[in-house]
C-alpha positions in Angstrom: 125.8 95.0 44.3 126.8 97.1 41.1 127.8 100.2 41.1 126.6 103.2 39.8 128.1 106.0 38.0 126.4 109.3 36.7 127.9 110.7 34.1 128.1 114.5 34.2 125.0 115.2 32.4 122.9 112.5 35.1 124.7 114.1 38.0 123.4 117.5 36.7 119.9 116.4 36.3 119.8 114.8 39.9 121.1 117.9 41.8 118.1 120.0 39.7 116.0 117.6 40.9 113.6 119.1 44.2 114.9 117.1 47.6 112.2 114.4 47.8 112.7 113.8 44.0 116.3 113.2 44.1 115.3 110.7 47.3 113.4 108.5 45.3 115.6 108.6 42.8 119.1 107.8 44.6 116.8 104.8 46.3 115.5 103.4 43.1 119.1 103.4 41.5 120.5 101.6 44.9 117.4 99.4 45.0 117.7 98.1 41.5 121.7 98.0 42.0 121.5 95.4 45.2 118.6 93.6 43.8 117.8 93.9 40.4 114.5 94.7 41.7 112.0 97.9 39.7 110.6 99.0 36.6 112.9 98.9 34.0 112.7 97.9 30.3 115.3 98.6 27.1 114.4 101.2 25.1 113.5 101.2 21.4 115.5 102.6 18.7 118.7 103.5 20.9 121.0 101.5 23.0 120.3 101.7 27.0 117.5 100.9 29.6 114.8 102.9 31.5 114.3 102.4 34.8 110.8 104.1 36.4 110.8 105.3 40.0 107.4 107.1 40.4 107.1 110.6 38.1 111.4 110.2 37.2 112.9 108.3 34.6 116.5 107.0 34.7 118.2 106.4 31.1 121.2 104.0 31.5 123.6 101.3 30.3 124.7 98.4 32.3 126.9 95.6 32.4 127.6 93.4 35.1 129.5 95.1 37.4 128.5 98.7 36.8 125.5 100.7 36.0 125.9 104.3 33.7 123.6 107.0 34.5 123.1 109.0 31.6 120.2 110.8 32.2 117.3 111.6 34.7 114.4 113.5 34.2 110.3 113.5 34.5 108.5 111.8 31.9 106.7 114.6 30.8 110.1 116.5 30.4 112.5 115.9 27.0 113.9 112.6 29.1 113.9 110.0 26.0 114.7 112.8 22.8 118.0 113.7 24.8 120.9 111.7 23.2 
């Protein structure tokens, strides 16, 4: 299993997030972690993935060992024009 890290902005987003959000979202991240299992794809024109869990979108960089939170956020929120 990797492990995950939020960086200060991700850890912001997830506590802002309402209870059942930040749910699926701590269970997608551990999901994909263990198992490489869920939605995820690499973004275009900037360096890092997305990974979808329902409504939320996770922005992060991985390598083999760890996985980088940088942001989360709805989709219809400013999720992919943050930097």
């Amino acid at each position: 299993m990797k492990t995950i890290i939020f960086t200060h902005a991700a850890a912001k987003d997830l506590d802002g997030l309402p209870p059942d959000g930040r749910e699926q979202v701590e269970g997608g991240l551990v999901r994909y972690a263990a198992t490489g299992d869920g939605d995820v794809k690499q973004l275009i024109g900037r360096e890092g993935y997305r990974l979808r869990i329902g409504r939320y979108r996770v922005i992060f960089d991985e390598d083999r060992l760890t996985i980088l939170a940088i942001y989360i956020g709805k989709r219809d929120t400013t999720t992919y024009r943050r930097r």
